[in-house]
VOGU-3710 file (C-alpha; in Angstrom, 3 decimals, decimal comma):
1> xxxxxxxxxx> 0,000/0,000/0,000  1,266/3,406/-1,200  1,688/6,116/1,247  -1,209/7,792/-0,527  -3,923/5,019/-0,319  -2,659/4,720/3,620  -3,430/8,184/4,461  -6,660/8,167/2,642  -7,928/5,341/4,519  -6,846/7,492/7,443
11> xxxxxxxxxx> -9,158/10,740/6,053  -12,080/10,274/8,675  -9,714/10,290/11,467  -7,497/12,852/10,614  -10,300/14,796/9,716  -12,270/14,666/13,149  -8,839/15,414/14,886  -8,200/18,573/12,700  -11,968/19,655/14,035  -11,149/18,705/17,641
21> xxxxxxxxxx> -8,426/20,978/17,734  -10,058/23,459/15,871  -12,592/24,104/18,793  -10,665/24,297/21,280  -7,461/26,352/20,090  -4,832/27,577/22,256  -2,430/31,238/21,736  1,530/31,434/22,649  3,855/28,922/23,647  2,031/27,352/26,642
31> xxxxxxxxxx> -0,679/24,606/25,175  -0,922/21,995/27,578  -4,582/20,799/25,684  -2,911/20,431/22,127  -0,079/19,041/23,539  -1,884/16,696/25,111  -3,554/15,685/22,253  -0,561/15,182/20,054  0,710/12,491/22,800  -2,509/10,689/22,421
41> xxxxxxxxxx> -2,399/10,159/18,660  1,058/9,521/18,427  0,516/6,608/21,099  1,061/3,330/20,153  3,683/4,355/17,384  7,141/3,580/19,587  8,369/6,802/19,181  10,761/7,993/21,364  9,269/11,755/22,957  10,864/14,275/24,197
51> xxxxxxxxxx> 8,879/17,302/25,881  9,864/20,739/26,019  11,024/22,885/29,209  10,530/26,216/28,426  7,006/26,041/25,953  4,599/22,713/25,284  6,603/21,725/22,570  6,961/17,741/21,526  9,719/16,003/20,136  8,905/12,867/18,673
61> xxxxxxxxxx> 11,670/10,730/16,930  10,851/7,998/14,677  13,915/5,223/14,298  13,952/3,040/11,542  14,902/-0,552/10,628  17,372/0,247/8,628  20,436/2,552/9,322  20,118/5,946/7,670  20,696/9,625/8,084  17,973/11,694/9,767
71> xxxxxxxxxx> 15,351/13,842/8,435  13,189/16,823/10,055  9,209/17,218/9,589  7,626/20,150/11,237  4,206/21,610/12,342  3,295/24,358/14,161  0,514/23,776/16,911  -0,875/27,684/18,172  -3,682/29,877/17,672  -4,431/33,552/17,461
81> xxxxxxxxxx> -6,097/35,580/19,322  -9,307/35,974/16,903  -12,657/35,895/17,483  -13,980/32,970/15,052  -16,598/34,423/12,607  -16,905/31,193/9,962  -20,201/30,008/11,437  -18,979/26,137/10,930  -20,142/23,766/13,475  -16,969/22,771/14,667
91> xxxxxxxxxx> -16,085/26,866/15,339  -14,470/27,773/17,961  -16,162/30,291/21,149  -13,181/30,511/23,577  -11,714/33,912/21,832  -8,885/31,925/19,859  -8,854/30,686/16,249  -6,881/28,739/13,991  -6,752/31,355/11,608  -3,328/30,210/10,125
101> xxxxxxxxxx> -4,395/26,856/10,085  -2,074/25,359/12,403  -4,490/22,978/13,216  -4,539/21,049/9,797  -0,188/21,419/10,368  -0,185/19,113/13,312  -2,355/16,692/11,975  -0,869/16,272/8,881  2,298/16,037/10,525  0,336/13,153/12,741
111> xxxxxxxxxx> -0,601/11,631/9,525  2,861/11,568/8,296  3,974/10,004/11,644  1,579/7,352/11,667  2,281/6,525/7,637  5,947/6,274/8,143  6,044/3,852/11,679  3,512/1,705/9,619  6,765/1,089/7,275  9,278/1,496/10,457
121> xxxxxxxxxx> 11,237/-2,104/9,113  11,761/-0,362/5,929  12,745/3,094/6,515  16,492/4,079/5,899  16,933/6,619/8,623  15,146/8,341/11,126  12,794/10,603/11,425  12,074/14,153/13,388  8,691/15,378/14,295  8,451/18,539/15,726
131> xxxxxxxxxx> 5,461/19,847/17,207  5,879/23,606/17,614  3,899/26,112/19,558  4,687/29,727/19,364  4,894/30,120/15,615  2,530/33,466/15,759  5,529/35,860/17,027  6,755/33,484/19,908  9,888/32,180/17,994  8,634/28,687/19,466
141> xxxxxxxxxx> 10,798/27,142/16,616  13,944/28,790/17,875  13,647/27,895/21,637  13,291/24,467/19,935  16,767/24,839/18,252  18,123/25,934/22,064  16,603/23,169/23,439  18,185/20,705/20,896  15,605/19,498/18,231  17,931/19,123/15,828
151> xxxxxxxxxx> 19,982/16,566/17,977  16,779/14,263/18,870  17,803/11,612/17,302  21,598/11,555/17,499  23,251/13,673/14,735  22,028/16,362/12,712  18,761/16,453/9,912  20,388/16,345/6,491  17,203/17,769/5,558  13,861/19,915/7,321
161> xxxxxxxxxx> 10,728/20,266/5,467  7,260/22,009/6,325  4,314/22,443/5,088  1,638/25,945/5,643  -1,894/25,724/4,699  -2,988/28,432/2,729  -6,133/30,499/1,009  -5,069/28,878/-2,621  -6,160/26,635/-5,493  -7,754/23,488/-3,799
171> xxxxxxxxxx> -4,614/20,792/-3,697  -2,168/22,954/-5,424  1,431/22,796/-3,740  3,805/26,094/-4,547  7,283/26,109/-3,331  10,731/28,479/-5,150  14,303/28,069/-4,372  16,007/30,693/-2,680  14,139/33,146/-0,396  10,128/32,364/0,163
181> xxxxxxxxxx> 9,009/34,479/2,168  10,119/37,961/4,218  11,433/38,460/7,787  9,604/39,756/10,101  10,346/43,128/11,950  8,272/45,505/14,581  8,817/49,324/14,743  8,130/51,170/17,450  7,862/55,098/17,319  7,272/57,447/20,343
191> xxxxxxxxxx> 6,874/61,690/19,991  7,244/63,339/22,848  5,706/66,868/23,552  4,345/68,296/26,186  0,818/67,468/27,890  -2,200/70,177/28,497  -5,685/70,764/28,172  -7,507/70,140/25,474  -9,048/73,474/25,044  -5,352/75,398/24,793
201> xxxxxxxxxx> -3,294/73,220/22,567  -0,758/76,433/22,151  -0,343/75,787/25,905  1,050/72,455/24,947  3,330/70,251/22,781  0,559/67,956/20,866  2,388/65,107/19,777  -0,556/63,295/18,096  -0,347/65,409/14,944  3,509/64,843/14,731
211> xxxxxxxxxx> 2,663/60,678/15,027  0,089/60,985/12,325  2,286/62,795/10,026  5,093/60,167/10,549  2,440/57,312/9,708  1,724/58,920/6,668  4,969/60,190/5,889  6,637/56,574/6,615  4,926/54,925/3,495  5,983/57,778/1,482
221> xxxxxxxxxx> 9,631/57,185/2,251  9,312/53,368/1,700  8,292/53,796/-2,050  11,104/56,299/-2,635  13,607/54,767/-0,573  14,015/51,106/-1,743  14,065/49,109/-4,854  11,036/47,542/-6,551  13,115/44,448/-6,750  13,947/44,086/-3,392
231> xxxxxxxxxx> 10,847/44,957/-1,380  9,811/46,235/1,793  6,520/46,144/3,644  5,757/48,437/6,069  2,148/48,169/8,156  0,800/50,050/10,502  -0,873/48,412/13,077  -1,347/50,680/16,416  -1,598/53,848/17,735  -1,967/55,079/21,198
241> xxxxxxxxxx> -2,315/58,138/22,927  -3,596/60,118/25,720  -6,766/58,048/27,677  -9,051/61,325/28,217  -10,578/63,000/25,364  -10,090/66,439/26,751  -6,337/66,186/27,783  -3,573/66,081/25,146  -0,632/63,719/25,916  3,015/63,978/26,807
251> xxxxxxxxxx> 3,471/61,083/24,207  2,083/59,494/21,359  2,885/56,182/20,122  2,974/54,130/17,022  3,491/50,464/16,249  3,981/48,814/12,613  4,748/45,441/11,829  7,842/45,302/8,713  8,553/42,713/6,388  12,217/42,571/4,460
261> xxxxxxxxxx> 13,879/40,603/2,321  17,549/41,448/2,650  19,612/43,162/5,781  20,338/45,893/3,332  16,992/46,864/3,422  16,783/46,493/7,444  19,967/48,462/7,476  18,275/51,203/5,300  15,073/51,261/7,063  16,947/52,087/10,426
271> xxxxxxxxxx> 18,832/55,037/9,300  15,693/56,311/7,209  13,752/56,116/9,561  15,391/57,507/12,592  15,467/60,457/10,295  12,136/60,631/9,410  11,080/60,490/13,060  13,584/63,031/14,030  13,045/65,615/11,382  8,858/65,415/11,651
281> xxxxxxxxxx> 9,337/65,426/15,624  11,462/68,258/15,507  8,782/70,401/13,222  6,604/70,156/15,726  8,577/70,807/18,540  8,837/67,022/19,747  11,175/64,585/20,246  11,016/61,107/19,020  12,071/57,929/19,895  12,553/54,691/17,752
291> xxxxxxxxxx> 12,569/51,008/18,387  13,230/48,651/15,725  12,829/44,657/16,907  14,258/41,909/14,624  11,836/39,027/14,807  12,024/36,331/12,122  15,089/36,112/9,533  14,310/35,569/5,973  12,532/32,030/4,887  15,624/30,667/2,736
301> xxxxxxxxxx> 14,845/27,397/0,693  17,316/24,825/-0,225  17,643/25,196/-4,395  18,231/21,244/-4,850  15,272/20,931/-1,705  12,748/22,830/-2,958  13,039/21,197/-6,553  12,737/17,921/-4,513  9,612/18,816/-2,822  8,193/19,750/-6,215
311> xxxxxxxxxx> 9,330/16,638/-7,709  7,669/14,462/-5,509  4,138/16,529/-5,009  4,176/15,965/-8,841  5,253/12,367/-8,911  2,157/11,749/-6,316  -0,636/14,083/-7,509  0,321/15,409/-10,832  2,004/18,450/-12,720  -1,222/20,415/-12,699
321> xxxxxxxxxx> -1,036/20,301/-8,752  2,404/21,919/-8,613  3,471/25,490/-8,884  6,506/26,569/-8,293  6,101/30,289/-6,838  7,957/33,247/-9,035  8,844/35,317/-6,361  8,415/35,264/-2,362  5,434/36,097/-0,289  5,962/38,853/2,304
331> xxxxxxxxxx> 4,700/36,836/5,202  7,137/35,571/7,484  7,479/32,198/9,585  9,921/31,148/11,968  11,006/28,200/10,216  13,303/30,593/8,744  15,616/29,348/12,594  15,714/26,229/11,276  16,130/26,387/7,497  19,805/28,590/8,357
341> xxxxxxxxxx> 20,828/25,591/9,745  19,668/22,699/7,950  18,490/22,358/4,094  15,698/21,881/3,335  12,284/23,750/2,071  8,926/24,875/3,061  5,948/24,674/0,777  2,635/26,240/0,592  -0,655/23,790/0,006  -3,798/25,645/-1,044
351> xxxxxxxxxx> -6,678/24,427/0,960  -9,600/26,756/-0,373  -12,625/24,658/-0,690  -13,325/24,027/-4,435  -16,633/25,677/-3,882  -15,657/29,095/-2,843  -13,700/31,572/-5,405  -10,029/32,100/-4,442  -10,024/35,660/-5,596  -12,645/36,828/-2,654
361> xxxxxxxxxx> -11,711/33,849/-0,526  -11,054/35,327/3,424  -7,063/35,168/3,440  -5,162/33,588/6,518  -5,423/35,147/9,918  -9,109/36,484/8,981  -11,967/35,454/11,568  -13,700/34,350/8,169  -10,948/32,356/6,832  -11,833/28,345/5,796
371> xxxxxxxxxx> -9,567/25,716/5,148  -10,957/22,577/3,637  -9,414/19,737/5,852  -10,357/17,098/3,272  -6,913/18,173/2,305  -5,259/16,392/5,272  -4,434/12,967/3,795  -2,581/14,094/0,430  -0,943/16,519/3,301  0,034/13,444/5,238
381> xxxxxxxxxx> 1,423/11,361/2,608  3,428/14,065/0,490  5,162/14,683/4,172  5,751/11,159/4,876  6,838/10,341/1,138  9,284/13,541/1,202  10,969/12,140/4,354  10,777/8,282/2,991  12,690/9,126/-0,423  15,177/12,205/1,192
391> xxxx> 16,529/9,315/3,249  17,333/6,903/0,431  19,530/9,461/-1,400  22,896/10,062/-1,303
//
């Protein structure tokens, strides 16, 4: 039996674990529920587990029956904190959602588990499962990497390969060599004026109208101040000031999430911006005061890996089911920790259901956002089948 015809007989139970942890999700790095129910379908398979100390992570090692080198699968296991608005009857109420489809992650990484220790006698290596909470700005995959993932079963992956869920053609897997997807950055600017009444601003030092101008003035300077070719994404996602609507605040403050796709760029945007802030501030008769927070490095794909991955998603389901992506997305994932230290490639699967258009299909991280978990066992078996031929080469 094909890995394929394995994990569809598997569909109904993959399926009704997907929806079990899709009503009762769980944010950050502590999930003691999903955990739990990752160690209760992986029982039974002799696997050798491994918990983690500083977040719910779990560490499950596959060893074959045959000696081998070692390969990495990962999914991510958290929520977000969204209020679920998709009306299906396995929602969830408690104030988290699986927006990103996480959810559909560790069970196909279950599926793969369970494929692969059905063929334990046979395998040429061993095997890596990492179950990862704190994907959604945690950097659960790099306390991971501290805690020694990567030396679970002995000696280092000679490969790591993911797979994310995404609004996308029904089926369709997309992967590119080289850089995916963007690193993720936060900037954090502060004016400073002078607080008063709110009847005698010329009393005061308003520093609202100085923040607003930056936010304005900051997407300005990020089309004239970087190449078309080597993009930068700059979002702004929160502003705060004074708590009483007749008072006008010592400070003002602004928060924006960036995406690059080089350190030039980073190193550009710090300089650039410092002197935006400055300048504006000081027009207004405010100071200013910048933070910029590194998050997630660039997504990196192995060349030779990501060609793999498309190889064998079109050796199992067919060239029409394969794309491989012309340039990256500007999301970010912290996969990137583990790609700049072991090849390998992550690949996007579009899970839209057939019945709803892509084009005005809710995208990932909306509270209206569907993924079609019928998905699961060609998710399962193109893990499982990446991992079972990576071992036999070379």
């Amino acid at each position: 039996m094909t890995f394929a015809e394995h994990a569809a007989s598997l569909s109904d139970e993959l399926i009704a674990l997907r929806r079990t942890l899709h009503a009762d999700p769980e944010v950050g790095l502590d999930l003691p529920r999903t955990q739990r129910r990752i160690l209760e379908a992986l029982d039974g398979l002799d696997l050798e587990i491994s918990l983690g100390t500083s977040c719910t992570s779990v560490t499950a090692v596959l060893r074959g029956g045959r000696p081998g080198p070692v390969v990495l699968l990962r999914g991510d296991m958290d929520a977000l904190p969204v209020d679920e608005q998709t009306g299906l009857e396995y929602a969830s109420t408690n104030g988290a959602m699986h927006a990103c489809g996480h959810d559909l992650h560790v069970t196909g990484l279950i599926g793969a588990a369970k494929l692969l220790a059905a063929r334990r006698d046979e395998l040429p290596g061993s095997v890596i499962f990492m179950f990862q909470p704190g994907e959604e700005g945690e950097g659960g995959a790099r306390r991971m990497l501290e805690e020694g993932v990567l030396d679970a079963a002995g000696e280092q992956p000679v490969a790591a390969y993911g797979v994310h869920v995404a609004t996308g053609p029904y089926g369709v897997f997309e992967t590119r060599g080289g850089t995916l997807m963007a690193g993720a950055n936060e900037l954090y600017v502060t004016m400073h004026g002078k607080g008063g009444h709110g009847s005698q601003p010329q009393s005061s030092v308003d520093p609202v109208p100085a923040l607003l101008e930056f936010g304005l003035a900051l997407q300005t300077m990020v089309t004239r101040r970087f190449s078309v070719f080597d993009p930068v994404v700059v979002t702004v996602t929160q502003l705060s000031a004074g708590k009483a609507v007749n008072v006008i605040p010592a400070s003002a403050k602004l928060g924006a999430t960036v995406r690059t796709l080089s350190k030039a760029s980073i190193d550009t945007l710090l300089t650039e911006t410092k002197r935006l802030a400055e300048g504006i501030a000081a027009a207004h008769g405010c100071t200013a005061e910048v933070e910029f927070l590194i998050d997630y490095p660039v997504t990196v794909n192995d060349a030779d890996e990501a060609a793999f991955a498309l190889e064998v998603a079109g050796d199992l389901y067919g060239a029409d089911r394969v794309v491989e992506a012309s340039a990256p997305h500007m999301g970010s994932e912290d996969f990137s920790y583990v790609l700049e230290r072991v090849p390998g490639a992550f690949v996007f699967l579009g899970t839209t259901p057939p019945a709803m258009d892509v084009a005005t299909a809710a995208w990932n991280h909306s509270p209206l956002v569907v993924f079609d978990d019928a998905v699961l066992p060609d998710q399962a078996a193109f893990l499982a089948e990446l991992a079972w031929r990576r071992l036999q080469r070379p």
